[in-house]
N, C-alpha and C positions, 0 to 999 in steps of 0.2 A: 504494500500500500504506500503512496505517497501521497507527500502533503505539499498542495503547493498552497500560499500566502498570497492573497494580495490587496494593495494599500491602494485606497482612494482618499480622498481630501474627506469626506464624511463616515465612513464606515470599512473596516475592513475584517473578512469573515476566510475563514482557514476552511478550506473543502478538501474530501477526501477524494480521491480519486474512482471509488471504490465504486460508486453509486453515479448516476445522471446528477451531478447537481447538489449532491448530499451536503447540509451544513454541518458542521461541527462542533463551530461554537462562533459568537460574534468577538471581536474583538477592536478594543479601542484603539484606536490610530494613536494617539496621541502617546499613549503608555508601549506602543510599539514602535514608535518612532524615538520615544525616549530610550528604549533597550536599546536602538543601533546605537544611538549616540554613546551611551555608557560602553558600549562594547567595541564600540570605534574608538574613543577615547584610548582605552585600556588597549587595544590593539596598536594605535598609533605609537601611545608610548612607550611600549614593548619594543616595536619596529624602531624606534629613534633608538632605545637603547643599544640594540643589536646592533646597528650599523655603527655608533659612533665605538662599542665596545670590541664589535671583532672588525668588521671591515675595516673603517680607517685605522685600525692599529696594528697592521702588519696580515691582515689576512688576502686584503688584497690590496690596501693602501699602506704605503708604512706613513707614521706621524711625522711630520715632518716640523712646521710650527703650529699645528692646533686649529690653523683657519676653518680651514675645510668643515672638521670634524664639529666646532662650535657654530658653524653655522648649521648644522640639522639641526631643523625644528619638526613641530607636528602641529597641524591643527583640525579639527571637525568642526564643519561648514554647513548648517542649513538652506537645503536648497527646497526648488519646487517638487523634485521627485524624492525629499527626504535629506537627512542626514549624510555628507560625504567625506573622506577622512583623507587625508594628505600626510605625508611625510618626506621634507625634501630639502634643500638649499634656498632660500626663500628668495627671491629680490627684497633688497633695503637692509640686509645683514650686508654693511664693509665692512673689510678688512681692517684691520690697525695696519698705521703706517704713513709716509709721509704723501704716498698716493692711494689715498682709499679705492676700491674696487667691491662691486660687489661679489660676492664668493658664488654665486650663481652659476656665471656664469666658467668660473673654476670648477664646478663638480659637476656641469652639461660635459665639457670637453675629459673628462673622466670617465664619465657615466657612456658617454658614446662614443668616443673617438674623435678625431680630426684630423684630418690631412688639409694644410695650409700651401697654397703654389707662391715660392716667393718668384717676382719676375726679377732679372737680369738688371742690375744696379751700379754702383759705384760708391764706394765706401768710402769716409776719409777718417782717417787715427791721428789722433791727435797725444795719445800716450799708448807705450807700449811696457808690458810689466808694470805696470801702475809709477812709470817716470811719463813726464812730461817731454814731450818731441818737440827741437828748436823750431821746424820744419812741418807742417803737417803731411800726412802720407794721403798717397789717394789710392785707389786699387779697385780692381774690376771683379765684381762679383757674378759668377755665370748662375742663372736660374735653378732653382732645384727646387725637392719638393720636399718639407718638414711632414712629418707622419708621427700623429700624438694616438699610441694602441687605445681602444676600446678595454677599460677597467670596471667594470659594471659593480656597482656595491649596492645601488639603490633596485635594480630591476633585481637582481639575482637575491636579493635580504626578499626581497617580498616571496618570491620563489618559494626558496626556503623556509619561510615561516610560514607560507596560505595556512597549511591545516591548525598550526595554532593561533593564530588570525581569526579564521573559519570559527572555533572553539570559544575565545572571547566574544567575537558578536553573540554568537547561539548563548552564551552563560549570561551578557548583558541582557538582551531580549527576556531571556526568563528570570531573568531577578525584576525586570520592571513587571512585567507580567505577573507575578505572585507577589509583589511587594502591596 
């Protein structure tokens, strides 16, 4: 037998599969939309923990100063189809530092990869070995191509954790439910 769920804006009633139609019980939207959020909640910060505690710390990221890793955050967001949970590098988290950046868009080019085409330039050095040149240098730079790999911590954490994800929603949902 299965059960499938579903939320309308006024009433939403759990039907078995079993029968044409069969009801099984009515159920309050309101106190079932408050379960995803507790179980969203408690899933988000599960997931935030996990990433910032095995990925960025040598599982597939090593730490290097912290940026990254402080900037995961989580939030849960009501929407028009209910409750939806995030966990990620936000925009408006800078970095410290004498040019703030935000760290965003540091853990997209982690999370995905990047291959950057520099085009064919001219360089000029003004110090070599950290001395200053009486002279400045100029020098020709031929095109190539910069290739930053695919580190995945944020699609691969969620991977890895669905079924206990899965678990907390389902535990939130039924603690609002019998509460």
């Amino acid at each position: 037998m299965t059960i499938a769920v579903t939320l309308r804006s006024t009433s939403a009633t759990a039907q078995a599969q079993e029968g044409p139609g069969a009801v099984l019980a009515q159920i309050d939207p309101q106190r079932y939309a408050q379960g995803i959020r507790i179980g969203l909640t408690d899933a988000t910060l599960m997931l935030q923990r996990y990433i910032q505690a095995d990925k960025l710390s040598g599982q597939v990221l090593n730490n290097q100063t912290g940026t990254l890793r402080r900037s995961i955050n989580q939030k849960v967001e009501d929407g028009d189809n209910g409750p939806t949970g995030y966990v990620g590098s936000f925009a408006g988290y800078l970095t410290p530092g004498p040019h703030p950046q935000e760290a965003a868009g540091y853990a997209k080019i982690n999370e995905y990869g990047l291959t950057v085409e520099v085009p064919e330039h001219d360089r000029q050095a003004t110090m070599v070995f950290g001395r200053k040149l009486r002279f400045p240098i100029t020098e020709h730079v031929r095109a190539y191509s910069a290739h930053y790999p695919q580190r995945s911590f944020l699609r691969s954490s969620l991977t890895e954790r669905r079924p206990a994800i899965t678990k907390l929603i389902n535990a939130g949902i039924k603690e609002a439910m019998t509460s």
